[in-house]
Structure formats: structure tokens, C-alpha cells
KOLBA-22681 format. One record per residue (C-alpha): x, y, z; residue number from 0. Coordinates in nm, 3 decimals, padded with zeros to 5 digits. Layout:
N
SITE        x        y        z  num
SITE        X        Y        Z  NUM
...
***
This chain:
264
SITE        x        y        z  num
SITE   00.000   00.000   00.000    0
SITE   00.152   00.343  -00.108    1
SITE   00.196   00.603   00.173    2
SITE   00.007   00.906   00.221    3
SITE  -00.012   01.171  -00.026    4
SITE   00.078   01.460   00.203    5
SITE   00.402   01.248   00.299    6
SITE   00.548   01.198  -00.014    7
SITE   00.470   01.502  -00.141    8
SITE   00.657   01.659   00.179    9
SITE   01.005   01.460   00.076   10
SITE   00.971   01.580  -00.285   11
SITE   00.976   01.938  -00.218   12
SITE   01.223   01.885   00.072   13
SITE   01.421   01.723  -00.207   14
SITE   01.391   02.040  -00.444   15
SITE   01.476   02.239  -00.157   16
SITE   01.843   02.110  -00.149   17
SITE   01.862   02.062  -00.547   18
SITE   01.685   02.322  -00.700   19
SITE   01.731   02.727  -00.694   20
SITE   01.515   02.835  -00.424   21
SITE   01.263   03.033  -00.650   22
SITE   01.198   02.687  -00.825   23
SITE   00.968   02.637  -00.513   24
SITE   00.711   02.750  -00.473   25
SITE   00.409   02.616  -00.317   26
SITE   00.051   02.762  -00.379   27
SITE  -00.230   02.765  -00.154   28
SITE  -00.411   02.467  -00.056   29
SITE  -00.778   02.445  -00.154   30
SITE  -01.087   02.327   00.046   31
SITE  -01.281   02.005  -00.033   32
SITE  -01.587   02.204  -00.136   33
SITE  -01.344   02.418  -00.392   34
SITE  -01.290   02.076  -00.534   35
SITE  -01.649   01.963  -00.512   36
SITE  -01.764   02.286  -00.706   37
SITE  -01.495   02.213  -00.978   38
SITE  -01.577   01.865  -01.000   39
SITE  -01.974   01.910  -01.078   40
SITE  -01.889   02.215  -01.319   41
SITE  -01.695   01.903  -01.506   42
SITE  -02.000   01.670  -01.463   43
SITE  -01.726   01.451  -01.291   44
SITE  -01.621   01.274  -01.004   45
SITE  -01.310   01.295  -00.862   46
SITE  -01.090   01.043  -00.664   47
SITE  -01.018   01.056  -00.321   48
SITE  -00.637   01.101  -00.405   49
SITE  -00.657   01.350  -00.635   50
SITE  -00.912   01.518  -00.368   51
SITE  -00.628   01.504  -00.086   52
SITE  -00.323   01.625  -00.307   53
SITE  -00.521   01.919  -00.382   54
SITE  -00.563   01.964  -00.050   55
SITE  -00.255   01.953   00.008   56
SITE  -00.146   02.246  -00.279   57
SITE  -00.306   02.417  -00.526   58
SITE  -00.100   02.369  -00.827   59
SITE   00.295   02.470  -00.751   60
SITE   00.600   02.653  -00.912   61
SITE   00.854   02.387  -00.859   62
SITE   01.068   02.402  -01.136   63
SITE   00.896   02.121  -01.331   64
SITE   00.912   01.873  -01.067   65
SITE   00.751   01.563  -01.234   66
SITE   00.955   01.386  -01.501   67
SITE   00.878   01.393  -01.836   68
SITE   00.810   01.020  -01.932   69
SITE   01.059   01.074  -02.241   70
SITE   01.364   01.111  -01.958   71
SITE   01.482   01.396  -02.079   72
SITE   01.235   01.629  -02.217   73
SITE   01.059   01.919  -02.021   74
SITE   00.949   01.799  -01.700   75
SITE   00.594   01.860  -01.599   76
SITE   00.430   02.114  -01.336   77
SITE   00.130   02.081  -01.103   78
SITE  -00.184   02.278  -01.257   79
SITE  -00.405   02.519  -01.014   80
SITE  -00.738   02.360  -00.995   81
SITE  -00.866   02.616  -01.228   82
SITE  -00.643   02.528  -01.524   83
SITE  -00.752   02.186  -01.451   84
SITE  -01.131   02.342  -01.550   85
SITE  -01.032   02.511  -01.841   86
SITE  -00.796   02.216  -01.991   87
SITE  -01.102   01.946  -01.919   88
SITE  -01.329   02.163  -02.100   89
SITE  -01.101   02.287  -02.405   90
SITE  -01.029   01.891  -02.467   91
SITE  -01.369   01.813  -02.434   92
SITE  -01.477   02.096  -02.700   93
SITE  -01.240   01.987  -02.932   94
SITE  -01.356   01.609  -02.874   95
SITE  -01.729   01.753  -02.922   96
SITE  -01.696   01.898  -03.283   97
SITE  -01.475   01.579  -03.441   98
SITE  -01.129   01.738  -03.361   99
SITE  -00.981   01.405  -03.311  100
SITE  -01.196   01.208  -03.562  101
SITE  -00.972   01.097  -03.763  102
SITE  -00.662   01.096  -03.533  103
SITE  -00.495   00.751  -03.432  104
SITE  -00.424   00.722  -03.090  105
SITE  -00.179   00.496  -02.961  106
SITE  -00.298   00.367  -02.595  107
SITE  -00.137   00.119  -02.368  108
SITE  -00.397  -00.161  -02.243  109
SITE  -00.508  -00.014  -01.988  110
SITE  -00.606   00.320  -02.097  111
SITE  -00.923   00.397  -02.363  112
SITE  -00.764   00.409  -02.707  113
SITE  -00.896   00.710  -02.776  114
SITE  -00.759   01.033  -02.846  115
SITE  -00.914   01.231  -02.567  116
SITE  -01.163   01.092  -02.363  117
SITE  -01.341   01.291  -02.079  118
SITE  -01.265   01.039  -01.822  119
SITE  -00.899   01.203  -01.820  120
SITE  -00.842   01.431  -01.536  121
SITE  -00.538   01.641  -01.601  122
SITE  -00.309   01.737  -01.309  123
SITE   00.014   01.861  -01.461  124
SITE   00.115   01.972  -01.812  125
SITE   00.442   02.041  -01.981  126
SITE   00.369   02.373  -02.129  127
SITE   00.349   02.237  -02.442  128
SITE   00.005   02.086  -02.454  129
SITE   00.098   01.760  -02.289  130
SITE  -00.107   01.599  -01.999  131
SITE  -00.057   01.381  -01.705  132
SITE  -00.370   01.242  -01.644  133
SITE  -00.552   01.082  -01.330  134
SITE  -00.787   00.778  -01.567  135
SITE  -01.097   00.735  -01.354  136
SITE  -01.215   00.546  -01.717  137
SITE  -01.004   00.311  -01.756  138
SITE  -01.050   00.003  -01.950  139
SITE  -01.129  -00.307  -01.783  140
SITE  -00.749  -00.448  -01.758  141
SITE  -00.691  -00.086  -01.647  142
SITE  -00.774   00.058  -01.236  143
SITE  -00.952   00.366  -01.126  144
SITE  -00.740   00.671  -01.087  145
SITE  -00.445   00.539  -01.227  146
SITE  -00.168   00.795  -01.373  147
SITE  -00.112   00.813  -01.764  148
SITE   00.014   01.033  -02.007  149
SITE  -00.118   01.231  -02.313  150
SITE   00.048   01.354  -02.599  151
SITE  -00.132   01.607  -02.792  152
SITE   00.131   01.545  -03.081  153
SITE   00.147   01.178  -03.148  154
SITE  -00.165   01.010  -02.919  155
SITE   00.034   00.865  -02.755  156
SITE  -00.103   00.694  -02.378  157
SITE   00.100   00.553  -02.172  158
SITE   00.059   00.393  -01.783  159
SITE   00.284   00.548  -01.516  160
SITE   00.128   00.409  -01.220  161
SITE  -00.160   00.278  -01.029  162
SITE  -00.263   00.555  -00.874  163
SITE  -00.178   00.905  -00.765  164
SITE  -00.034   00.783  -00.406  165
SITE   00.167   00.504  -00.605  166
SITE   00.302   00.753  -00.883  167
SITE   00.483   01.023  -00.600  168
SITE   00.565   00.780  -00.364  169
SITE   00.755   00.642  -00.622  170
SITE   00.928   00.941  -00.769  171
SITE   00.979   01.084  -00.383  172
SITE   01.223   00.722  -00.346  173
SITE   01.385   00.786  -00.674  174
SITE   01.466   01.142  -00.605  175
SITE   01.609   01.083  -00.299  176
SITE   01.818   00.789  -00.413  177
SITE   01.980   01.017  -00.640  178
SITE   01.826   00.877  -01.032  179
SITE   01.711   01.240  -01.096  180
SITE   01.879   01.614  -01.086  181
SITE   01.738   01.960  -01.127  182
SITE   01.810   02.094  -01.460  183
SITE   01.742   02.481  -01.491  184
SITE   01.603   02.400  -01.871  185
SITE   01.423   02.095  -01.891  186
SITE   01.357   02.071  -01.455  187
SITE   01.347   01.760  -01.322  188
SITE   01.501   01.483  -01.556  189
SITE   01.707   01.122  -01.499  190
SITE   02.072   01.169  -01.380  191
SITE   02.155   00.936  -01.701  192
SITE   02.028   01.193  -01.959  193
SITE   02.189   01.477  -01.750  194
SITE   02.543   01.346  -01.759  195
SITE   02.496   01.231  -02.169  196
SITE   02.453   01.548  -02.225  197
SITE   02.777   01.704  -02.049  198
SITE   02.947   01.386  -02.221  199
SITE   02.856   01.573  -02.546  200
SITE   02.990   01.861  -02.469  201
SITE   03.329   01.778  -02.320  202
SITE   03.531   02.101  -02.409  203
SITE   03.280   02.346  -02.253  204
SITE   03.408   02.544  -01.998  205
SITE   03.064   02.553  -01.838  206
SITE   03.001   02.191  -01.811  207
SITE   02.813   02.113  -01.513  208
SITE   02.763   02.517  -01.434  209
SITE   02.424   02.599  -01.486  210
SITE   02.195   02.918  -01.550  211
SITE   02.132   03.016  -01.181  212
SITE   02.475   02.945  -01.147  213
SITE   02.550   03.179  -01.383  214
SITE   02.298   03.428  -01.280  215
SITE   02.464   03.417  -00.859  216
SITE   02.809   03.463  -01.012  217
SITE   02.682   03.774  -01.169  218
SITE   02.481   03.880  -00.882  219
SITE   02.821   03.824  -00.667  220
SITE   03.108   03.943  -00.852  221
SITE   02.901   04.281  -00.929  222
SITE   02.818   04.299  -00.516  223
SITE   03.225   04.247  -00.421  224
SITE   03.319   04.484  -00.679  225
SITE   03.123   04.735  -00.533  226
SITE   03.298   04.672  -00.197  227
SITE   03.611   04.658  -00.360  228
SITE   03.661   04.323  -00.280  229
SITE   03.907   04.258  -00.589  230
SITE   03.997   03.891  -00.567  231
SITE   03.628   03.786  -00.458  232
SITE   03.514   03.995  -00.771  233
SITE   03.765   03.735  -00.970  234
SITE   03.653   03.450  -00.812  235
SITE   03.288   03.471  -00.892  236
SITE   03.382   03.601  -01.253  237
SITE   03.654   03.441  -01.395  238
SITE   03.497   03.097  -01.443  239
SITE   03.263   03.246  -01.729  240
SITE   03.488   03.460  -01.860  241
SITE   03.436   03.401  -02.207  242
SITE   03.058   03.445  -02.159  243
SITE   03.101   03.762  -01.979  244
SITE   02.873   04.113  -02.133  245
SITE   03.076   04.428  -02.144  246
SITE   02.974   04.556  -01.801  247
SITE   03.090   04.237  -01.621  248
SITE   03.419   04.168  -01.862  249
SITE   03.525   04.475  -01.780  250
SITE   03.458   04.486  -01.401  251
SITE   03.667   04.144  -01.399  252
SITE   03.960   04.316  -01.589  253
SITE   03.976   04.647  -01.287  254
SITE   03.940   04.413  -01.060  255
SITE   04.264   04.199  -01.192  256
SITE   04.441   04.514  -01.250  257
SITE   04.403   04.632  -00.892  258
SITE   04.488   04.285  -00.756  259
SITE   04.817   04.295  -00.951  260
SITE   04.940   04.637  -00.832  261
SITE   05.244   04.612  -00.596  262
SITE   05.149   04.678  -00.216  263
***
């Protein structure tokens, strides 16, 4: 039996926390059950207890992408507000209403309707790009209630990610924490694997394993120390992107060498 929603949910934003920049999380507000109710009958749907209690728990979140792509190491997906849940239900099921998908092929695993959209999706999360992960509460009949899928709105493609909502974090929460995922400041969260192919094609960059907020703090901190005329901590936050430097920064870098070499 998976644990609690609320628990594993707790160790995967303690987990960004210590991995990700700290304005990659951000938690919204919880909603009340009869939020969730109201939502639920404007959908003419039901929803499951889990989904119920993770909203609960937060109302969508700003976590920097926090739930793996299903591709490895495309753009991780994000937590919707309950809202955007609304509005994405009812877009699909307009476009399912005048033939959208009529002559689209869908390609489902067994479990899951092979349809291209079917109303008995709930999604929780999207990519950005107009890709779902769904809670199924109409599954086929080798399929569960409330299980977790996945919907591509390019290629129809459905596939099964877990049993159920409890199932599905409890299982990434474990895999964060035993280290099979990082933060990437592009993409979010993806597999440590895809993370460290993609340094391995790019062995002669000076940045390798130096990312955007990384970047963004040396900035932030060589400008500050200059200021204070703190010369060699000016270098030290600066010289590692030298070559990436703007004007402003390149030539704050070259004062602050300057000074440092002057006798006395």
C-alpha cells in the first residue's frame, strides 16, 4: 500500500529544496474540499479521493517542473491550479465535441481507452506544451480507477505510469532521494543518465556542469564584491565564465585583476 499523499509530497519538495534554486519552489495555496467539489460538478465529474487530498494539500505549484517527463529527458511537468484543470477538461472536451480528433490515431497502452481524448482524463500537470498527465478514472477493464497516464497532444500517444496518484509520487519521492534524478534549470526535473549524456557531449565546454542560476549568482556576486572593492572575490565569482562575460561584467573582472596585480 503506497503512503500518504501529504508524505510523499513533503520529501519531494524537501528534495527540491536542497537541489533546486530556491525560486523553483514554490508552493501555492491549498484548496478546500468544497473548492474541489464545485470544480468537479462544473466538469459533470467525479473525482478520486487522491486526487481530492493532493489538492488539499497544494493548489497547483512553481517547482521548477518537478515531475519527469516520461521521455527522460524532455521538459518535465508542473502541477496545474485547480482552475487550469477546468479550463484544460473543457477545451479537450470541446475539441472532442466537434470531431477534432476524428480521424486521429491514438496509440494507448492496455489499460487506458484508445482514444484520443476521452473525458474520463483528469489532467493534473502539463508540460507547457500541450501535454497531460492524467488521473484515468475510465479506464479500461485491464486498467484501475485513478491510475496515472500520459497524453500527448502530438502523437496520441497513452501511456501507464502508475496505479494511482499515491503510487506515482511515492515512487518518484524514493527515486529522487536515491539520487536517479537532478534539477536541470532547462528541462527541470530529468534522470541523472540523460543529464550526464549530455555534459558527455559537450566535453570542451568550460561551463560543463555550471548551470543558468549558477550563472545568474556569479553575476549577482562578482558585481556585489566589486562594489565593496573586494578585488579577488570579484575574480573568483567572474573568472569561471569569462568568455561568456557582457561588457559591463568583462570589464569589471579586468579592474578588478588590474588592482589585484598592483604592488602593495
Amino acid at each position: 500500500m503506497a503512503v500518504p499523499i501529504g508524505e510523499s509530497w513533503t520529501r519531494i519538495i524537501a528534495w527540491l529544496r536542497v537541489n533546486a534554486p530556491a525560486d523553483c519552489v514554490e508552493v501555492f495555496t491549498p484548496v478546500t474540499r468544497d473548492t474541489i467539489a464545485s470544480t468537479a460538478a462544473q466538469m459533470g465529474i467525479v473525482f478520486p479521493d487522491q486526487l481530492i487530498e493532493f489538492y488539499q494539500r497544494l493548489d497547483g505549484a512553481e517547482v521548477g517542473t518537478v515531475l519527469p517527463s516520461p521521455d527522460g529527458d524532455d521538459t518535465a511537468f508542473t502541477p496545474m491550479p485547480l482552475q487550469d484543470i477546468h479550463a484544460e477538461w473543457m477545451s479537450q472536451r470541446g475539441l472532442v465535441e466537434i470531431g477534432q480528433f476524428d480521424d486521429c490515431t491514438p496509440r494507448s497502452a492496455a489499460e487506458i481507452q484508445s482514444v484520443w481524448w476521452s473525458t474520463g482524463w483528469i489532467p493534473f500537470a502539463t508540460n507547457g506544451g500541450g501535454d497531460y498527465l492524467c488521473v484515468d478514472i475510465a479506464p479500461t477493464a485491464t486498467g484501475r480507477v485513478g491510475q496515472i497516464i500520459t497524453h500527448s497532444h502530438e502523437t496520441g500517444v497513452h501511456r501507464l505510469l502508475a496505479p494511482s496518484l499515491a503510487d506515482y509520487l511515492e515512487d518518484l519521492a524514493l527515486k529522487l532521494e536515491q539520487g536517479e534524478f537532478v534539477h536541470d534549470d532547462k528541462y527541470g526535473v530529468i534522470r541523472a543518465s540523460s543529464a550526464t549524456e549530455e555534459m558527455a557531449e559537450k566535453p570542451d565546454d568550460m561551463f560543463m556542469g555550471m548551470t543558468e542560476w549558477h550563472y545568474a549568482n556569479a553575476l549577482e556576486a562578482g558585481e556585489a564584491a566589486f562594489k565593496q572593492k573586494d578585488y579577488a572575490l570579484c575574480v573568483a565569482h567572474l573568472e569561471r565564465f569569462e568568455s561568456r562575460l557582457e561588457k559591463l561584467p568583462s570589464s569589471r573582472l579586468a579592474f578588478a585583476r588590474k588592482q589585484l596585480a598592483q604592488p602593495g
